[in-house]
Backbone as a printed PyTorch tensor [residue, N CA C, xyz], in Angstrom:
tensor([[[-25.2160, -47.2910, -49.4660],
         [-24.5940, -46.4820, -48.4230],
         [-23.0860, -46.7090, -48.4680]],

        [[-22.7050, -45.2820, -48.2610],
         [-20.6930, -45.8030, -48.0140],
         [-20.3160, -47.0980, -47.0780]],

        [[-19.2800, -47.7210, -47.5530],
         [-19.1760, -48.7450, -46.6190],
         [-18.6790, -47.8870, -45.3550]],

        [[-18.0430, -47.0260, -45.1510],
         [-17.6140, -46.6850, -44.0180],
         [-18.1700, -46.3170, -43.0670]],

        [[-19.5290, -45.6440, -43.1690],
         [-20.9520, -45.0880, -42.8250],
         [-21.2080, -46.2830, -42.0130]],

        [[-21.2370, -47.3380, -42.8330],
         [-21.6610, -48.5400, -42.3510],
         [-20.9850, -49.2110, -41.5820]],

        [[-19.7040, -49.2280, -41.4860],
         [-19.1250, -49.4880, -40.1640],
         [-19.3280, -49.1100, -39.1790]],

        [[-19.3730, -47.1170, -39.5900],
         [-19.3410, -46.5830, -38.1050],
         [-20.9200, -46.7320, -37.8060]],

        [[-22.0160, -46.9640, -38.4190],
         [-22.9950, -46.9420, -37.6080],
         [-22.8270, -48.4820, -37.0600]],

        [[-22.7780, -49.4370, -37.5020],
         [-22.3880, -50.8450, -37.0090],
         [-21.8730, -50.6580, -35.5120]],

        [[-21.2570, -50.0260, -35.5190],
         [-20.2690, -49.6300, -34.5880],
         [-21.0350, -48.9410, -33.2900]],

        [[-21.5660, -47.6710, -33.8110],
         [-22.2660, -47.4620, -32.8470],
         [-23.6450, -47.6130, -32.0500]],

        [[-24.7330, -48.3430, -33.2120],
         [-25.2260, -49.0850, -32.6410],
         [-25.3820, -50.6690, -31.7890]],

        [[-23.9360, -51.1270, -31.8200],
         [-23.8010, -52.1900, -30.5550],
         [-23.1870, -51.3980, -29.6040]],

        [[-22.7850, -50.0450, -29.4440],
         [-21.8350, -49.9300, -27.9790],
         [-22.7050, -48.7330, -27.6950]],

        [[-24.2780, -48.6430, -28.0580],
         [-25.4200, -47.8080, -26.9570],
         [-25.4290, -47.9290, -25.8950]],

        [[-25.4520, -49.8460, -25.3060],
         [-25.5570, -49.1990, -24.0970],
         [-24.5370, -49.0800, -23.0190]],

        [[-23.0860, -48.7710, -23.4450],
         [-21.8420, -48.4390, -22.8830],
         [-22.2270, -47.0130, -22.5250]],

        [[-22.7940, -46.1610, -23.6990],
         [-23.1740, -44.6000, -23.7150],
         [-23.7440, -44.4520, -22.4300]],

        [[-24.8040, -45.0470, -22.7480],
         [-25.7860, -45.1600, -22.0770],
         [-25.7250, -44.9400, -20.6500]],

        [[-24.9010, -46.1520, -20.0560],
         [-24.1540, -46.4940, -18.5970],
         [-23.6510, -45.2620, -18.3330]],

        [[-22.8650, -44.6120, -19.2670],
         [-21.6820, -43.6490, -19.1080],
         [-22.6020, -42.3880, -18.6540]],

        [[-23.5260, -41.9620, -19.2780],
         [-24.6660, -40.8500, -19.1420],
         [-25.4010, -41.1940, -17.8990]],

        [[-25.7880, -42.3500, -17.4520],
         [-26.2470, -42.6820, -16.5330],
         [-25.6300, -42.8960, -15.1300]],

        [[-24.1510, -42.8220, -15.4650],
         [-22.9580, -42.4440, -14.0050],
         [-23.1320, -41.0740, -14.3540]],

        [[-22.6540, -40.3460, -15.0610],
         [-22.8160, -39.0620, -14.7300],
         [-24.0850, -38.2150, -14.0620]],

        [[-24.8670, -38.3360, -14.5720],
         [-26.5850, -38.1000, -13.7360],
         [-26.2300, -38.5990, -12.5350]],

        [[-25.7320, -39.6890, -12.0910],
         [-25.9110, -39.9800, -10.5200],
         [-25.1610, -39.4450, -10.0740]],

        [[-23.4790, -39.3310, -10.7320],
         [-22.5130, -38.4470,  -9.9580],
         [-23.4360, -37.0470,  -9.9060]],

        [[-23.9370, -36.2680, -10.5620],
         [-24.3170, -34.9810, -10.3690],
         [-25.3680, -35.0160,  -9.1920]],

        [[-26.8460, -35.5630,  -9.3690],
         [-27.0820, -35.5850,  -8.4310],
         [-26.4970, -35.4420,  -7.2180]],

        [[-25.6920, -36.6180,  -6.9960],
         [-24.9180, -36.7180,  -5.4890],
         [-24.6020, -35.7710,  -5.1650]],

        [[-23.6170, -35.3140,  -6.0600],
         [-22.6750, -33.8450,  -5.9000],
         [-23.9060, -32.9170,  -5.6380]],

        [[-24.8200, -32.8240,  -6.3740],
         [-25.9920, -31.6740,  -5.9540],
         [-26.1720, -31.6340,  -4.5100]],

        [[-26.7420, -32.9730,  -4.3870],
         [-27.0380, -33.5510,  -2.7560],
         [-26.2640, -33.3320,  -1.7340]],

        [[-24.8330, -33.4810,  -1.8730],
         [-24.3100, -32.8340,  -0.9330],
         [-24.0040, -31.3330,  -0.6740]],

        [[-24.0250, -30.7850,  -1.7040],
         [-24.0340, -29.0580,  -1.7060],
         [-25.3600, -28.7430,  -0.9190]],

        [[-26.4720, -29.0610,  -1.3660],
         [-27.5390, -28.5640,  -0.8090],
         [-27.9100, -28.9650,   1.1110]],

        [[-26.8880, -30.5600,   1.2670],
         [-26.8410, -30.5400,   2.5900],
         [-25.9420, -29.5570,   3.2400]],

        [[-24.5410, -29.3550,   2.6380],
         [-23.8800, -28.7080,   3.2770],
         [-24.2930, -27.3320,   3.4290]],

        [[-24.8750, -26.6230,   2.3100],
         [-25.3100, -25.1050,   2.4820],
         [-26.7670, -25.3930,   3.5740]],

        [[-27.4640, -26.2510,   3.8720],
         [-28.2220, -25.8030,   5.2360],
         [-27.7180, -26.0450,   6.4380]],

        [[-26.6180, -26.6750,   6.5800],
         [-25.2410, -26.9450,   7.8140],
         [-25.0700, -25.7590,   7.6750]],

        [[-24.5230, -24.6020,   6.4560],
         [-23.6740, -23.7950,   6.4900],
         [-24.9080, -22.2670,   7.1650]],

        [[-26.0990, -22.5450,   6.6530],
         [-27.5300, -21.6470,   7.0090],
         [-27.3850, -22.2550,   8.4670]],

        [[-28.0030, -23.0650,   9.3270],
         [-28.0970, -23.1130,  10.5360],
         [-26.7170, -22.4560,  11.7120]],

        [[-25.5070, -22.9890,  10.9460],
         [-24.4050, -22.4110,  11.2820],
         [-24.5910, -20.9710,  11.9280]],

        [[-24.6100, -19.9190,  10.4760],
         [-24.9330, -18.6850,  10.6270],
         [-26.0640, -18.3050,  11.7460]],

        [[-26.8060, -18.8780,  11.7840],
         [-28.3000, -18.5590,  12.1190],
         [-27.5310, -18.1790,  13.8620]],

        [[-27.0530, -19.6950,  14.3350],
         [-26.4140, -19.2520,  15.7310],
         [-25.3760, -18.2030,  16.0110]],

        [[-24.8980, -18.3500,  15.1470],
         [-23.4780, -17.1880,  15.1140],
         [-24.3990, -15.6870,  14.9160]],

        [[-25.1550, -15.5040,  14.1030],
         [-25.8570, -13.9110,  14.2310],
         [-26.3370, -14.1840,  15.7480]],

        [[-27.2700, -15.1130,  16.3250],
         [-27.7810, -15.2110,  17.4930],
         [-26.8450, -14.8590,  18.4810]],

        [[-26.0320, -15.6080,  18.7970],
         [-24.3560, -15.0330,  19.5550],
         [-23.8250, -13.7320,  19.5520]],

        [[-23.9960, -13.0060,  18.0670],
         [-23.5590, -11.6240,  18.1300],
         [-24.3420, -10.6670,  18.4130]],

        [[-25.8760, -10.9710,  18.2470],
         [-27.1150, -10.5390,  18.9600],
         [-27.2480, -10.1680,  20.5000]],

        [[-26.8640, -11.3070,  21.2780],
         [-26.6510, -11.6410,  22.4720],
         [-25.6270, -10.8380,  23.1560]],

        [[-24.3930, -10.8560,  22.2700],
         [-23.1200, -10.1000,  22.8600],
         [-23.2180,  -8.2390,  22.4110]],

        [[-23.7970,  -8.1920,  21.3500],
         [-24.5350,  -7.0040,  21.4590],
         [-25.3570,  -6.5190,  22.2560]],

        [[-26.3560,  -7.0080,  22.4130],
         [-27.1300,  -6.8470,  23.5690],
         [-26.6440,  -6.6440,  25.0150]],

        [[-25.4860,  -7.3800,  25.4730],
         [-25.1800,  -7.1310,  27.0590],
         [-24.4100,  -6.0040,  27.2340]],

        [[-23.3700,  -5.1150,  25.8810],
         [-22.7680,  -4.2480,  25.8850],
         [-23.3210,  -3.1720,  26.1750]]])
């Protein structure tokens, strides 16, 4: 095998599990980030829900 081949795999098989870590913050950052979108858009659904109710209401007494 080229020696150089052989460095770089040398190379990258001791710093797997740096990758590894690195892939494994990202998955959690996403999640999270998912997690909070999906809380905030049913804050942002209940929100609405009263506000049509309100304009319902103020429709209604006109």
């Amino acid at each position: 095998m080229n020696p150089t081949l052989e460095e770089v795999y040398s190379l990258v098989l001791t710093q797997w599990p740096l990758v590894a870590g690195a892939y494994a913050l990202l998955w959690a950052g996403m999640v999270v980030y998912v997690g909070m979108a999906l809380k905030r858009l049913g804050a942002l659904s209940r929100q609405l829900e009263v506000l049509e109710a309100a304009v319902a209401r103020r429709s209604g007494n006109e």
